[in-house]
N, C-alpha and C positions, 0 to 999 in steps of 0.2 A: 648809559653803560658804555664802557669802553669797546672798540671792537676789539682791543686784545682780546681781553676777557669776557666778550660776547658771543653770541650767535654765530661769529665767524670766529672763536677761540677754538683752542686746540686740545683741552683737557677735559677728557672723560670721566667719570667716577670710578673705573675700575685702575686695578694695578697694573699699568703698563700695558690697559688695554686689555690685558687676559686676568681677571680676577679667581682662575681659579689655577694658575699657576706659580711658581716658584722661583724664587733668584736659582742660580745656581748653585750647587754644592751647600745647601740650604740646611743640612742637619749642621754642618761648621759653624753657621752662624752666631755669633754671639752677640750681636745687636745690627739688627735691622728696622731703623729710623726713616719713618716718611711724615714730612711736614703734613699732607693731608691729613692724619690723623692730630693735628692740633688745632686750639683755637682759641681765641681770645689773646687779649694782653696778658706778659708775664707768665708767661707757660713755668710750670713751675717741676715737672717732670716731663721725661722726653723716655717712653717705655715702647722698646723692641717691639714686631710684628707678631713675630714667632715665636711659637712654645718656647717657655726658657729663657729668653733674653733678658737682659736686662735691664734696667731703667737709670737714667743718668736723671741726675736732681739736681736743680740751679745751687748756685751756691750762695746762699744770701738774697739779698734783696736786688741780683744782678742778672735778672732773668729774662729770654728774649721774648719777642712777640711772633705770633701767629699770625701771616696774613696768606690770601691768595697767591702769593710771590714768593714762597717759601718764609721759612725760619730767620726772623732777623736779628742780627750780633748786632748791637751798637759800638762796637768795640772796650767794653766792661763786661759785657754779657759772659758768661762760663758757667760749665755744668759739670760736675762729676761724677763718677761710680768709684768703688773700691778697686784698685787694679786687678787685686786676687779675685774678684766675682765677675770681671770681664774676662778672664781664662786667658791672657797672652803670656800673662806669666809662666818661663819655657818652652814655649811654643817652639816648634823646629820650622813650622810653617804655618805662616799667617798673611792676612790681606786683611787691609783699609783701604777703601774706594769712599768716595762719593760728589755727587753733583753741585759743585761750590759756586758762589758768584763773589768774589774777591771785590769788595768797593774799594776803588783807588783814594778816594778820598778818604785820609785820616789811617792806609795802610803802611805800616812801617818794617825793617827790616827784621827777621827774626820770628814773625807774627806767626801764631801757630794756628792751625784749624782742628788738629785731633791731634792726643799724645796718649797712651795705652797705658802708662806710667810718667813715674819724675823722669826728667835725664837724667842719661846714664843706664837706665833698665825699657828704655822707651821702645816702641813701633810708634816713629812721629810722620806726624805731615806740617812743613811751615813753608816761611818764603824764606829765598838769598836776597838781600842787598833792596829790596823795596820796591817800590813802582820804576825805580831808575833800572835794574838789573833783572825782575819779573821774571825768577827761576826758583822752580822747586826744591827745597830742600827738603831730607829724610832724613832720618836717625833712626839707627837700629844698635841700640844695647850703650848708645854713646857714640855712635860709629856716626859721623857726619857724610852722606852722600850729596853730594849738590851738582845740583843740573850743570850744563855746560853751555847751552846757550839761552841767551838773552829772551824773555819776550814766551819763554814755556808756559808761562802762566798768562790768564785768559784774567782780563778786569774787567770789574761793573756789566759781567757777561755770562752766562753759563758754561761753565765745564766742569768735563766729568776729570776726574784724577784716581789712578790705582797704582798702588804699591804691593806686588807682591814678596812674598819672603818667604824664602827655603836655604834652612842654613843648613841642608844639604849640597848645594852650587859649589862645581868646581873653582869659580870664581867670585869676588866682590860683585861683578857684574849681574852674572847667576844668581845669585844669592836676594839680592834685589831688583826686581824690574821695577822701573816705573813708566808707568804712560799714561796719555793724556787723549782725550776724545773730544771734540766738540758736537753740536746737534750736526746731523746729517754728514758727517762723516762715519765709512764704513768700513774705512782701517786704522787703528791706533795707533797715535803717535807713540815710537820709547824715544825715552828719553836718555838720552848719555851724560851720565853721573860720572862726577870724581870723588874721591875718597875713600882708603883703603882702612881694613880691618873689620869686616863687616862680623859677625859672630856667628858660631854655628846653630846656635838658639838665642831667643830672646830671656837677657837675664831676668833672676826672680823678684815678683813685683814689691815694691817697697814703700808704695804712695799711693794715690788715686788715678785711673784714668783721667780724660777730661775732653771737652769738647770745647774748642777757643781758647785753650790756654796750654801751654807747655808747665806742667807743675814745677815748682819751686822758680822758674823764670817771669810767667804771669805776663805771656807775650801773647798777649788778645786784639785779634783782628775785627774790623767790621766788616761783617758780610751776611750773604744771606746762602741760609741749605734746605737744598731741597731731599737730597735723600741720601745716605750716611748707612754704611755696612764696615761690620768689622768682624772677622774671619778668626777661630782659630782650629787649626790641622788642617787648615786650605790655602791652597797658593794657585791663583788663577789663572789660567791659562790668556792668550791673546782671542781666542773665542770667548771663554768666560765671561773677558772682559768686556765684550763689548755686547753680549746678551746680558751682560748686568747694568750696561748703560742703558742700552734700550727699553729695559723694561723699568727704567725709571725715568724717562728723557723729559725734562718740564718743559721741553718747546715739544713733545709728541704730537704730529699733524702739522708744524709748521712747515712750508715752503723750502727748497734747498732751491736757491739762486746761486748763478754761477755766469759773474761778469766773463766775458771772454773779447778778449780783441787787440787792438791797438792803443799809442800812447793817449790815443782818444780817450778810449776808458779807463786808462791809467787816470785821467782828470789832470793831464798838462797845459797848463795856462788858466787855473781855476786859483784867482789868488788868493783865495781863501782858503788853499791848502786842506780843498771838503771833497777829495777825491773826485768831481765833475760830478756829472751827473747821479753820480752810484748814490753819493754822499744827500745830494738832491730829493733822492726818491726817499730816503729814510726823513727829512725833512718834512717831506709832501705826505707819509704816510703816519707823523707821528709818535713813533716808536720805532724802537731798534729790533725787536724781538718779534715782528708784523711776519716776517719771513728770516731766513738764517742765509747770509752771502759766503757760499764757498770759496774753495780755489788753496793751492799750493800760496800766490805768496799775501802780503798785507802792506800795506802802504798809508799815508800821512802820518796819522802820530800813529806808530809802534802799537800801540796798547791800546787804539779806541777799540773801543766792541765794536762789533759785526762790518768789518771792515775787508773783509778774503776778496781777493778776487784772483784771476786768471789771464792778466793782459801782459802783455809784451813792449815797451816802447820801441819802435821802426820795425816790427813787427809785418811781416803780410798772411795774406787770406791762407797759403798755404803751413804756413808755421803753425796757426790755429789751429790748423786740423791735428797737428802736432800735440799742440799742447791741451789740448781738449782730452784728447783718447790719452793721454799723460795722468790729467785731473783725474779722467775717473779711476783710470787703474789705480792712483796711489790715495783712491777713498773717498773723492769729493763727486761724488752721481748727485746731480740736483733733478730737479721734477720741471725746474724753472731755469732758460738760459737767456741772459742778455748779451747783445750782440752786436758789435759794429766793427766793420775793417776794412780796409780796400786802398785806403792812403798813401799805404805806404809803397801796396803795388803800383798804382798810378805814376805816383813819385819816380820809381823807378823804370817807367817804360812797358810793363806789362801788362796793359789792359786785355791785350788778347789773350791773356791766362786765363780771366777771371770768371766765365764761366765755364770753365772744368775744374777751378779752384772753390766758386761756389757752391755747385753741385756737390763735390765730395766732400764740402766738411756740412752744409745739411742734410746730408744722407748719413752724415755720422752720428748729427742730432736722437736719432732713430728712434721719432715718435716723439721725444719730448717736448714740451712746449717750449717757443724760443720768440721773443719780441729783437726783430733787427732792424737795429737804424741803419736810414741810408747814409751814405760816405757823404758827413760835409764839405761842402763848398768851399773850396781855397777863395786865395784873396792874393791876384788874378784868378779868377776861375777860369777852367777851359772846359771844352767839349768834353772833356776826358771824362771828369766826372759825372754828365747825366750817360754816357755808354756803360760807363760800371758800373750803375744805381739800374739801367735797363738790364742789364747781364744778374746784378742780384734781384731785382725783380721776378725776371722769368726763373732764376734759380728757385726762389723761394716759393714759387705759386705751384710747385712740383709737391707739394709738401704743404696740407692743410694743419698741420700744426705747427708752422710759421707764420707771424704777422709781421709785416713791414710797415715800420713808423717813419713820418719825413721830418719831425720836430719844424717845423714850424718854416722852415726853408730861411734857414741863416742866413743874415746880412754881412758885407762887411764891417759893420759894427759891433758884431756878435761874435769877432774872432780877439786872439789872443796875437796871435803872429800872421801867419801865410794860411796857417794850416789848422793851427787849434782851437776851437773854442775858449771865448773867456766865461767868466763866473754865468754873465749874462745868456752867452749863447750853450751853454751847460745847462740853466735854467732851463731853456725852451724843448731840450733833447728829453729832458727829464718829465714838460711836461707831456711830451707826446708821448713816450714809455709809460708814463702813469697810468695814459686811463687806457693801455691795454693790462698792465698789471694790475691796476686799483683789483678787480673784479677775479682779481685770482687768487688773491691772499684773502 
């Protein structure tokens, strides 16, 4: 058995952990869809939680399958209900959310994941512009909202997505929120949409809801879902939403890592363009979904899954502490922090900073477990660098939930230039990292 889904897996038998609790605003529900409850190939109905819901029914012989990984579209797969017995029809306030994994392969532009109706009388969820442009698009009554930047949507990866709608809102904006969650983040992404004339209710239904398909367009994505809500006389708040993600999270118990540091960690001179090490350990461990890597930004390709992190290139120890207490305020608290930096203070003359610069950014750690590599080895090396590996040494032994890794003690053949590791000396970082992580995921 896999360790995903072993012994060291993350998924419980109850409902987000608390089986005898409730989504939120839970009498609104008009279908509430959890993969756990299927099984086998060809699922042939997909029937609500809760008193009352509904049940969508494949359509045809186009029916997805059931596994441990959620609901899987091959991109033909769709499902229906009657729009009038989904109850969106005039709705002044409604919500669609749910937990999507968007397969980039075989995703095209347009692809819908849920539409309440045909267009034109819809509450939709699709894509803008495809795997190249990876922004949400919305429809409400006909009203096109499309995201505004690039890269909103999450591929071959889990995220959560919610639309609410009160065509009460002073504004288009009001009127529609959308935002976006991944695992182990604690504040929602919104997302800033264009396009104007949003309606004050959703018009009267005239076709079928559907699941993977935009009715009368038959713009069907492949992907996989794991849990799927549709609201109506609710429109969810930014707490709502993200007590509605949590209590369906399908990484629930996975690890939140959180690269932090320099252009080290960035993975500068790794010509495989595999983030350095970060890229290495998801290698070494198998799977992308072992642990979830936080952090504000993303790096190599745009849209590989589980790719966040938190580093700076020319970056020093003190900016870290910066941009650390930044991550968490804007959402990304990991349990798990990886670590390396010092280079670029060196570089600049400031080895007598570094331990007062040490100390304060793992005292900021405060408690959580953090694996720190020491500052590799330039090429000339000097003295400089074992005083700054002694200064984070003694920083770190202040503080038993810090371990310091030496990766292998880099050669000059294990660099990239003066300063960075190549593919090879990224390897050796990664496997010292390892097997203090192996044993924590």
């Amino acid at each position: 058995m896999s360790r995903r889904f072993g012994t060291r897996g993350r998924r419980g038998g109850s409902w987000g952990g608390d089986a005898q609790s409730l989504p939120p605003q839970s009498a609104s529900l008009r279908f509430w869809g959890d993969s756990r409850d299927l099984s086998g190939v060809d699922v042939a109905t997909w029937t609500g939680r809760y008193p009352g819901n509904v049940a969508f029914t494949a359509i045809g012989g186009e029916r997805a399958d059931a596994s441990s990984t959620g609901l899987v579209f091959n991109g033909s797969d769709r499902y229906n209900v009657s729009a009038a017995t989904l109850g969106l029809s005039g709705a002044t306030r409604a919500t669609f959310a749910c937990w999507v994994k968007l397969v980039s392969s075989g995703f095209s532009a347009n692809d819908c994941v849920f539409s309440s109706d045909a267009f034109g009388n819809s509450l939709a969820a699709a894509n803008f512009g495809g795997t190249a442009n990876a922004r949400w698009n919305w429809y409400v009554g006909g009203t096109s909202r499309n995201g505004t930047v690039d890269g909103s949507q999450v591929f071959d990866a889990w995220q959560f997505v919610c639309g609410s709608y009160d065509g009460a809102g002073a504004t288009d904006d009001l009127k529609l929120q959308v935002r976006t969650l991944e695992h182990g983040q604690t504040v929602p992404t919104a997302l800033t949409m264009t396009g104007a004339g949003v309606p004050t209710s959703i018009p009267a239904a005239a076709a079928s809801a559907a699941i993977g398909d935009l009715p009368a367009f038959n713009r069907i994505p492949p992907m996989r879902v794991w849990a799927m809500y549709a609201y109506a006389g609710a429109a969810l708040s930014d707490a709502e939403m993200l007590q509605l993600a949590r209590y369906s999270d399908p990484l629930a118990g996975t690890p939140g890592v959180l690269a932090l540091g320099d252009s080290i960690v960035l993975g500068v001179g790794d010509a495989a363009n595999n983030g350095g090490f970060r890229g290495d350990l998801l290698g070494l461990a198998g799977s992308n979904e072992l642990w979830w890597n936080l952090g504000p930004s993303k790096d190599y390709a745009a849209n590989a899954p589980n790719n966040r992190h938190a580093a700076v290139g020319g970056s020093k120890v003190d900016a870290h502490l910066t941009t650390f207490n930044a991550a968490v305020a804007a959402g990304w608290d990991p349990s798990i922090i990886l670590y390396c930096g010092g280079r670029n203070d060196i570089s600049a003359g400031e080895v007598a900073q570094l331990p007062t610069r040490y100390a304060a950014l793992f005292a900021a750690f405060a408690g959580r477990r953090a694996i720190v590599h020491v500052v590799p080895p330039s090429n000339p090396d000097t003295a400089d660098t074992a005083t700054a590996n002694g200064y984070l040494a003694t920083a770190a032994a202040a503080y038993p939930n810090i371990t310091v890794v030496n990766g292998n003690v880099l050669s000059p053949g294990d660099l990239f230039d003066s300063v960075h590791p190549n593919a090879g000396g990224y390897d050796k970082m990664a496997a010292a990292i390892w097997t203090i992580l192996d044993p924590l995921v």
